[in-house]
N, C-alpha and C positions, 0 to 999 in steps of 0.2 A: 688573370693567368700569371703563373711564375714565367720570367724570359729570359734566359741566359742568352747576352749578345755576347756573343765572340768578336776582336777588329772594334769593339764600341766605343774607343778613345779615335780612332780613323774619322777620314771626314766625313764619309757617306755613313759611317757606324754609327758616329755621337749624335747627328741629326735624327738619325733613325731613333737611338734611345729617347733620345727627348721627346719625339712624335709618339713614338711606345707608351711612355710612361704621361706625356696629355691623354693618352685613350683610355688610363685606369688601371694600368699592368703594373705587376713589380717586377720589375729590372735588375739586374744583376751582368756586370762587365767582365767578359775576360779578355784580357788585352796586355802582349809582352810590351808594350810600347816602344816600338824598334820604330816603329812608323807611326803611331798616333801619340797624342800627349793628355798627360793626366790633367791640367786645367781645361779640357775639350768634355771630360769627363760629368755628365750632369750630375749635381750634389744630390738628388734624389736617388740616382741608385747605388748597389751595393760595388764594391771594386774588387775586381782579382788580380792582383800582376799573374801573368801569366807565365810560366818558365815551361813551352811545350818542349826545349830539350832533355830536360828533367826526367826520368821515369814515373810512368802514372800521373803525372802532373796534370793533364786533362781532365783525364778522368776522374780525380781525385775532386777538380773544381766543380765537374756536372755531377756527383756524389753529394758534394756541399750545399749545391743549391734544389736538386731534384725540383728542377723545371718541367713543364708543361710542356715547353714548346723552344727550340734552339732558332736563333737567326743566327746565321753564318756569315758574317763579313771578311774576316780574318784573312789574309792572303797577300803574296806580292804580285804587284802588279804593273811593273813597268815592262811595258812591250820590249824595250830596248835591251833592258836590261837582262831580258829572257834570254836576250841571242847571244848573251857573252856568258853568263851562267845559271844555265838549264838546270843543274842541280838543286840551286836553290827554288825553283820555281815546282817543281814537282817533289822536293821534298814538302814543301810548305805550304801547297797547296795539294799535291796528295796524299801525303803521308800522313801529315799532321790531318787533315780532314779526314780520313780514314780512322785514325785512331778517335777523333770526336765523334765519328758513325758507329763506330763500336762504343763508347763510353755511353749514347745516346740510346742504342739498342740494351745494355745493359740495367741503364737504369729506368728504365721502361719510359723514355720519352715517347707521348704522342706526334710531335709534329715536329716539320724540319724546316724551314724558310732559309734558300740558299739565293746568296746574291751571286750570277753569276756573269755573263758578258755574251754582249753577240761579237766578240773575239771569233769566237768557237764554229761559226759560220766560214770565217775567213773572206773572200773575196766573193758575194754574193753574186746570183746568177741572174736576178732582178732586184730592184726597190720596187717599194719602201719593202722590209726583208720580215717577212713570216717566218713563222714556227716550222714549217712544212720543209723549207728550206734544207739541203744538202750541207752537213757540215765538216766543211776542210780547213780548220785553225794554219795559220800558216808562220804559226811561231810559238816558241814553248809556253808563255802565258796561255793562249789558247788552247791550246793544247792540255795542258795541265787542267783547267776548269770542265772541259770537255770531257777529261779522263776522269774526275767528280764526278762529272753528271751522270757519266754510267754509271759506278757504285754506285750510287744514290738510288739508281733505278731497281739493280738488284737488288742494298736495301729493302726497298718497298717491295720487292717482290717477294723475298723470301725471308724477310721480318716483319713485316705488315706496318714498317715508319712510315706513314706518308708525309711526304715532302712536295714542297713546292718552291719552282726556280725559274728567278728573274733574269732576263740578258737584255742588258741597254749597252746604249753606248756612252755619251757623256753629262754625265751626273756635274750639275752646275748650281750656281746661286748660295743662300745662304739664310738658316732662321734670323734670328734676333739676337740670339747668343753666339751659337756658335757659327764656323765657317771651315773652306779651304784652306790648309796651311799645309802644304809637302812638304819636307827636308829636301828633296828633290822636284822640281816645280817640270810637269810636261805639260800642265794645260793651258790651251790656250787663255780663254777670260781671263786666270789670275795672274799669269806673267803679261799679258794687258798693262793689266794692273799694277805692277811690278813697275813699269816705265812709267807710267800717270804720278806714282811715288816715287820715282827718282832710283830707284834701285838699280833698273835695269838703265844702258843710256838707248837701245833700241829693240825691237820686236825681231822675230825672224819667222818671215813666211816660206816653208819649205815648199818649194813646187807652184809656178805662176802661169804654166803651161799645160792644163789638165782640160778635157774636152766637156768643162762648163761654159755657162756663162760669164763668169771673170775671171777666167784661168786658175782660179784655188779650189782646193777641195770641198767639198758639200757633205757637211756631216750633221746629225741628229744630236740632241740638246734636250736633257729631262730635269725637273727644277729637282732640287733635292727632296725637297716636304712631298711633293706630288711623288718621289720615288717611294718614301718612308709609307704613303698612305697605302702604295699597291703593297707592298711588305706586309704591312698592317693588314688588311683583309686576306693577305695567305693564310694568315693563321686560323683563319673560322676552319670548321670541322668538313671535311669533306672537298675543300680547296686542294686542288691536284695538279701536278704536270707542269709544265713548262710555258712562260707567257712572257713573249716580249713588251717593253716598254719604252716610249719616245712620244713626242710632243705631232709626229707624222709630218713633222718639215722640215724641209733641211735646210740651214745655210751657212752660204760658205766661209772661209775665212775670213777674205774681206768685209764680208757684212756682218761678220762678229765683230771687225776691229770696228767698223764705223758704230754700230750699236755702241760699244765701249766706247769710244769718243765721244757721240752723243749723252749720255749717261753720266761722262765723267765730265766734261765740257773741256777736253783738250786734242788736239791733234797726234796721232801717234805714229813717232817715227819707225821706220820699219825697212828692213832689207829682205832681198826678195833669193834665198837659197835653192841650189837642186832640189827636187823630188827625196825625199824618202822611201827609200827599198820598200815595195811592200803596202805604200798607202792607196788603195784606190781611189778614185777620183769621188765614187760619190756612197755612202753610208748611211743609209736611214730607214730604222724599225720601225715596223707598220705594230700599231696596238689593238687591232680592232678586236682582238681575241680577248686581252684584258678586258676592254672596254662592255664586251660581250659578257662574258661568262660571269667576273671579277664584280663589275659595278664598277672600275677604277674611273673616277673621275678626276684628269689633270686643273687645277686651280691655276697654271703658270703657264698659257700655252704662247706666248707669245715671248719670242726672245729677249726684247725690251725689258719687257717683267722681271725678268729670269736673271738676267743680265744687273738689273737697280741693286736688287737684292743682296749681291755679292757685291758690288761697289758699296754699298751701304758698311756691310760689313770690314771692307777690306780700307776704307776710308777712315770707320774707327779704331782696327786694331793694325795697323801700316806694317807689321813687324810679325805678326800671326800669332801664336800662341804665346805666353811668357817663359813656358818651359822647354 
């Protein structure tokens, strides 16, 4: 199949192209690179800088490639950043997606594979958190992906795209090539990693008082390659609807840092901050639905694993991408 990744210089995008293009597909990137970088870029497929301010710019690139089938990474995504400007997050995530769902419809794409987030949930009403679930985003990233998912739905209802959309929470680890590199760093693993290299002089754990077992938040962990492989079976014909994705364990902060310490073979220092507006105490997507319908089988379910992979990577390139 032809694939137009949108976001495929991003971390979760370039992984995914790489994974795409191991299963036989030809690939084709579009990516402004605001946030991802052109060395992340695998040499096997084709590149578009992207200028979605541009008029027709979109459209003009799903024109160029008259793809098969669209994956959607493309998007901002810093929670934080959502609560100081909203604008950008609903421009860029519905605007700009919108106009790729019209470009997509025009040129007669069959299929749509949207990465999207259990964001869009917001503060769940149980774990580990199903599809079935109630969704109240409780911040404009979520918000804005959530406002996606419905066009997307009318899309499919009254252009006949079908589409399929993933919501995980944190996408972790690392291929052989490529890895994590933000211009802005919120995750946990790789600002870990950050101190183990010397960059950072400490860690900071927000909130030591949450009603766990060790006072930090308990959140879910999906390798990156096991994310790229459920993406990759969206695309067969007939693949529908909405299916979350996670390893179905959670753990907490603390036992992410110890895993990284172990892993890296150093102690990490660390200061222990208020809570975060807004963080619930525990986060983690149940797959069983995937695992059902999908066939997805995770390769990486054990945080360790998950965990090597990214030290692997973050050990040989210290500095992240060269561009």
């Amino acid at each position: 199949m032809k694939i137009l990744i949108t976001g495929g210089a991003g971390y979760i995008g370039s992984i995914c192209a790489e994974e795409v293009i191991n299963a036989g597909h030809d690939v084709t990137i579009y990516d402004d690179l605001s946030e991802g970088h052109r060395s992340a870029v695998d040499p096997r497929a084709k590149f578009i800088l992207g200028r979605p301010e541009e008029p027709c710019n979109i459209l003009n690139a799903v024109k160029s490639v008259q793809p098969d089938a669209i994956m959607h990474f493309a998007a901002s995504a810093l929670v934080s950043e959502s609560m100081t400007n909203p604008k950008k997050y609903f421009h860029n995530n519905v605007v700009n997606g919108v106009e790729l769902l019209d470009a997509a419809v025009e040129c007669g794409v069959k299929k749509f594979v949207f990465s999207s987030t259990c964001a869009t949930y917001g503060p769940p009403d149980r774990v580990p958190m199903t599809e079935d679930l109630p969704q109240r985003p409780i911040n404009p990233y979520g918000e804005s992906k959530l406002m996606f998912e419905k066009v997307l739905q009318w899309y499919s209802r009254i252009y006949g795209l079908e589409f399929i959309a993933f919501r995980y929470f944190n996408a972790a680890g690392a291929s052989e090539k490529y890895g994590e590199h933000h211009r802005t760093e919120t995750h946990l693993i790789p600002n870990v990693f950050k101190v183990v290299l010397g960059q950072k002089p400490r860690l900071e754990i927000f909130g030591a008082d949450y009603p766990t077992p060790d006072g930090t938040c308990i959140r879910d962990y999906i390798h990156i390659i096991d994310l790229a492989q459920a993406h990759i079976l969206g695309l067969e014909p007939g693949k529908h609807g909405f299916y979350n994705l996670g390893n179905g364990d959670g753990y907490s902060v603390r036992e992410a840092i110890q895993t990284c310490e172990k892993i890296a073979g150093r102690k990490i220092p660390a200061n222990e901050k208020p809570r975060r507006e807004g963080d619930p105490p525990r986060l983690v997507a149940s797959a069983e639905k995937a695992i059902r319908e999908l066939g997805w089988r995770p390769k990486y379910s054990k945080l360790e694993d998950i965990v090597a992979t990214a030290w692997s990577w973050h050990s040989r390139n210290p500095n992240g991408y060269p561009d």
